[in-house]
N, C-alpha and C positions, 0 to 999 in steps of 0.2 A: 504494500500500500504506500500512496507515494503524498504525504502530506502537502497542503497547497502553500505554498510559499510565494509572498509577495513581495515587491520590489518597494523598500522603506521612502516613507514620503519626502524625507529629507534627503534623497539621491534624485528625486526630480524636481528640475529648477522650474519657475512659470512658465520660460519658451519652449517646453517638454525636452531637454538637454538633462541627458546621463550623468549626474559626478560623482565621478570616482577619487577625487583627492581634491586640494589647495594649494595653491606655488609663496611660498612665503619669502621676502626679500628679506634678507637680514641684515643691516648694519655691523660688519665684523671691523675692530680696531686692529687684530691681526693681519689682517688680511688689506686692510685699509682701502676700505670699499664694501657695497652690496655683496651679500653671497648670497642665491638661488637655493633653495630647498623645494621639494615636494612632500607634499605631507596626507596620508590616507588615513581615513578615520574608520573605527569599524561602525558597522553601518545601523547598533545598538547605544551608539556614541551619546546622544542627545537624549537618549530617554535612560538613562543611566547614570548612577553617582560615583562607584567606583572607578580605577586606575587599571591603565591598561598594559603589559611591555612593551619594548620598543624595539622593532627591528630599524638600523641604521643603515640603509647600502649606497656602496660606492657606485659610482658610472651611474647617477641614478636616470640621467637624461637615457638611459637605453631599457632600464631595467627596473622602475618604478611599476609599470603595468601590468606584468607578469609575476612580480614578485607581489604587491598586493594585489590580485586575483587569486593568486595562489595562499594567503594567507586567509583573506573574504572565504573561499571555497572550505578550506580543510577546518576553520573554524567554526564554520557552521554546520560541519555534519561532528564535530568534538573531535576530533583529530588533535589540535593546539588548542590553545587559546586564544582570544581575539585580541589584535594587537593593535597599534598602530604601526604605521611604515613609514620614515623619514628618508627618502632621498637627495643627497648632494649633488650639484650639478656642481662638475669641474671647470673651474677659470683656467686652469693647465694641469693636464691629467700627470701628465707626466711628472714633474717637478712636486709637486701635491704627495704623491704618492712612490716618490723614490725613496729609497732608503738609502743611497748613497751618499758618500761627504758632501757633495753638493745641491743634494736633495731636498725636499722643501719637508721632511714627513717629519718633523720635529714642530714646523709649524701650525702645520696640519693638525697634527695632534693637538696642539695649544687649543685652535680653534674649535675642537672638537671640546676639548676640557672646559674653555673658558667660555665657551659662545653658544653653539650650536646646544649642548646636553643641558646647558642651564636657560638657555630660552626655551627649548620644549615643554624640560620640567614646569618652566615657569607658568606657561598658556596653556599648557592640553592636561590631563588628569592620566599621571604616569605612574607605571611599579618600578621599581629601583631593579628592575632585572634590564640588560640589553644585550643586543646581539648588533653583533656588525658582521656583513657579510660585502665580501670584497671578489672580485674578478679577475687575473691576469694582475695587473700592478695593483689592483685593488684585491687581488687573494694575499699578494707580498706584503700588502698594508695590514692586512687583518692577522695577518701572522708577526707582524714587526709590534703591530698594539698587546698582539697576546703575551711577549717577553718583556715587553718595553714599558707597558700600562698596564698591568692585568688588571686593576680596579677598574677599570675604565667600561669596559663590558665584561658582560658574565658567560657572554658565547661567543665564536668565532667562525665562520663559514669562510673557507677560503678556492675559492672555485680554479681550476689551472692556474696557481697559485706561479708569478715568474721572483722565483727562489735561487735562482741562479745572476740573479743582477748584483752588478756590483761586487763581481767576483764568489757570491754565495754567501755574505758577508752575515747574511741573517740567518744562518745556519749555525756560522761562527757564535753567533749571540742565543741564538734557542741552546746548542750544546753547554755555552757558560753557565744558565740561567737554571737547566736543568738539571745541571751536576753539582751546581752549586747556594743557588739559593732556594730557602723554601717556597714554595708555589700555592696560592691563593685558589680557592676552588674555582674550576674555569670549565671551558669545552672547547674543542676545538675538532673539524669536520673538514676533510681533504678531501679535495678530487682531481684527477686532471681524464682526457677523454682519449679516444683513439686517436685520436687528428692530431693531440697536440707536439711537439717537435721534441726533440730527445735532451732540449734544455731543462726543460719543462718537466719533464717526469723522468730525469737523473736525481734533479734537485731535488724532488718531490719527495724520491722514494729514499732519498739521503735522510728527510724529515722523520720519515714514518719510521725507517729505523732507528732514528737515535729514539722517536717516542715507544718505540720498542723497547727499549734495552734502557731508557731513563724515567720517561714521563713517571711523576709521584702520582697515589693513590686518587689525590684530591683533581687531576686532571683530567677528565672522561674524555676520548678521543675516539678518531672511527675515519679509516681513511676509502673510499670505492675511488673505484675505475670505473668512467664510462665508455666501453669500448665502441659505443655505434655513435656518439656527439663527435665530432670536433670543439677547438677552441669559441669559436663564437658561440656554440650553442649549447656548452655544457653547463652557462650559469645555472638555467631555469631548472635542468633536473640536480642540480648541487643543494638549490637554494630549497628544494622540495625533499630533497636524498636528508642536508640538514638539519633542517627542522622537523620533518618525519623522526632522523632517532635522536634529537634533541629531546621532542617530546611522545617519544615509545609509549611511555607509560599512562601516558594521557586519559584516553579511553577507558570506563571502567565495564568490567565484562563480569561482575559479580554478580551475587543474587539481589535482588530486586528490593532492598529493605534499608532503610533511612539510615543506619546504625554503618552500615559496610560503606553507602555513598558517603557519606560525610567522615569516618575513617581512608576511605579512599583518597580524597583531596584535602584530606588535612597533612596525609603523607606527602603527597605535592606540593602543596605550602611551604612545607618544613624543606622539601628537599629543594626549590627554586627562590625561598625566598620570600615569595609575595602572593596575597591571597589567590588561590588557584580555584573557581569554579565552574559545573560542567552546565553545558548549553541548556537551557529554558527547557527546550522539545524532548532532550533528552532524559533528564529526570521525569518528564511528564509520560512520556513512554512507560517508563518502570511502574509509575502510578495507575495507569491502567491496565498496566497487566497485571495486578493485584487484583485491580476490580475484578477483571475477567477472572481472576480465579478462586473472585469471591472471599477476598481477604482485604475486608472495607478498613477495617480497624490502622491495618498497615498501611493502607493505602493512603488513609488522611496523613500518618508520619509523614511519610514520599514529598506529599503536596504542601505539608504545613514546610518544610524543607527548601523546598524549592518556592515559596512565598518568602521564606525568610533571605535567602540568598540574592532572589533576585523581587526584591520589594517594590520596583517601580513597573514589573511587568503586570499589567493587568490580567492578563489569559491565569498567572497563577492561580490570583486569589480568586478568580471566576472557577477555576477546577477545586479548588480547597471548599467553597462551598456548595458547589456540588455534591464533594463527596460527601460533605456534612450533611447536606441534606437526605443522600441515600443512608445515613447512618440516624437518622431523627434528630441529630441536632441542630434545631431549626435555628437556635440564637446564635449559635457559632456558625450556623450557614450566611444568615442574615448578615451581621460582620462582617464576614469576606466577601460574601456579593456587592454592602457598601462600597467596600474598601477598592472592588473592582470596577464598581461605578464611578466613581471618585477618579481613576487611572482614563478610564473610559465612559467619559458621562454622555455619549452616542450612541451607547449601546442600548436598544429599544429592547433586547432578548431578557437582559439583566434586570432593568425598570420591571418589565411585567413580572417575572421570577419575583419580585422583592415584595410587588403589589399583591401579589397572591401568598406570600408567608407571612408578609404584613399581619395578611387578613385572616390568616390561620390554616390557611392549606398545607397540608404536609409531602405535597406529592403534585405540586404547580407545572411541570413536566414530565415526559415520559420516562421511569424510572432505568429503562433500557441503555437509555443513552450517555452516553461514557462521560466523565468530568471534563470539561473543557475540550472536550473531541474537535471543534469546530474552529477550535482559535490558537489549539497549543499543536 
């Protein structure tokens, strides 16, 4: 069964025009001028009060669309979590993102520490988790931040990563950093594809070995090969390969009961950091197959759970009273049908429900039909 999903009001503009993100100009003192960002919001953003992570990506003029489509998509069936996506547009790629002596990635970096992470923080509602993911010189970058700043992000994607610039020099500095200082919990995720040239995956597999034979406990790491991409196209299945075993454990595929979901993402929590919970539809899934198997009692846990988590969605507390109502408790159904009308005061379905418990009916719909079947 394929739930009906629609396209949030806030992605269509008055001249019926799609948006997918905002281009933000930034005043940088580093940089001494405008820097260009792209910024995607999830698309729960406006009717929501908590923070969201933040994926960071380099080359973002090529690779903003496909990387938050790919974040939009996998988020909404629970795959990850909903993020926001910041892309950089580069003033000079090159120099930006070199790691050599004469390289600009000290600067870079500045702007990222002092500019770029503390304006987002500043405007959007953020978790203190991020991810950078980087391309070709932007894979070099993301592995230069990983030795160089490990506070800086807490993941790292580095897609045909050019680890051979500058004589390999960032090798030299991954070997130091790992042999010798203690290492901050982090991640980091390699790729290079079949295309890419034998600079490219010498260097690469020079990395993987030393994180073979060094990486400490607190580093999680994961390197594939895509043998059917080349170099231009192996971001998009990097930046998917990524964050797919960044967040492996995401999905929860337990039994169906309040107690195990909320153990389940508390272990998330704990292990990422920052409050981790799972999609609206998907908790609401679990609650109806309760119903269906006629385990109401459990079922209202499920719902009062998922009202509590996600408190600005109305479909919740429209399915919480529901179930209260298939359980006789008409004050506690009444409650959340308010509270649902309150979220959604258009809904004419909910009005009449309320006018009919109001008035002492205990059964103002057909008892058949499932808690918030129609909205969740």
């Amino acid at each position: 069964f394929q739930e009906e999903v629609t396209l949030p009001s806030d992605r269509v503009t008055n001249g019926n025009q799609i948006t997918i993100g905002q281009t933000v100009s930034l005043p940088s003192e580093v940089f001494g001028g405008d820097r260009q960002v792209l910024v995607y919001l999830p698309d729960d953003y406006s009717r929501t009060n908590g923070g969201y992570p933040v994926v960071y990506l380099l080359d973002g003029a090529f690779f903003f669309l496909p990387t938050a489509g790919l974040v939009d998509f996998y988020s909404r069936i629970n795959r990850m979590p909903r993020m926001i996506v910041v892309a950089v547009v580069h003033s000079n790629r090159t120099h930006e993102l070199s790691t050599a002596a004469s390289g600009g990635s000290a600067q870079f970096t500045s702007f990222l520490r002092e500019e770029l992470i503390p304006y987002i923080d500043g405007h959007f509602r953020t978790e203190p988790f991020r991810i950078l993911i980087g391309h070709s010189l932007g894979g070099l970058f993301s592995v230069h931040s990983l030795f160089e700043a490990p506070d800086l992000f807490q993941a790292h994607i580095a897609a045909s990563p050019a680890l051979y610039w500058n004589g390999g020099s960032e090798l030299d500095r991954a070997r130091g950093v790992l042999t010798s200082a203690p290492s901050p919990k982090n991640y980091l995720y390699l790729t290079y594809s079949g295309g890419d040239g034998e600079n490219i995956r010498t260097s690469t597999d020079a990395l993987v070995d030393l994180l073979g034979e060094s990486a400490p406990a607190s580093l999680g790491w994961k390197f594939d090969f895509l043998p059917d991409d080349r170099h231009n196209s192996s971001p998009v299945r990097s930046v998917l390969g990524g964050l797919s075993h960044l967040f492996s454990a995401w999905t929860y595929s337990g039994e169906d009961t309040a107690e195990a979901l909320m153990e389940h993402y508390q272990r998330l929590s704990d292990h990422f950091g920052f409050e981790c919970r799972p999609e609206v539809g998907n908790v609401a899934s679990r609650g109806r197959s309760l119903i269906r198997r006629g385990n109401v009692a459990e079922a209202i846990q499920v719902f009062e759970y998922n009202a509590r988590i996600h408190p600005e969605a109305a479909e919740t507390h429209e399915a919480l009273g529901s179930a209260h109502r298939r359980a006789g408790n008409i004050p506690m159904a009444i409650a959340a049908y308010e509270r649902a009308l309150e979220l959604r005061p258009e809904n004419r379905e909910i009005s009449e429900i309320l006018r009919e418990l109001r008035g002492g009916g205990t059964n103002p719909i057909n008892p058949a039909v499932e808690p918030g079947r129609g909205s969740i």
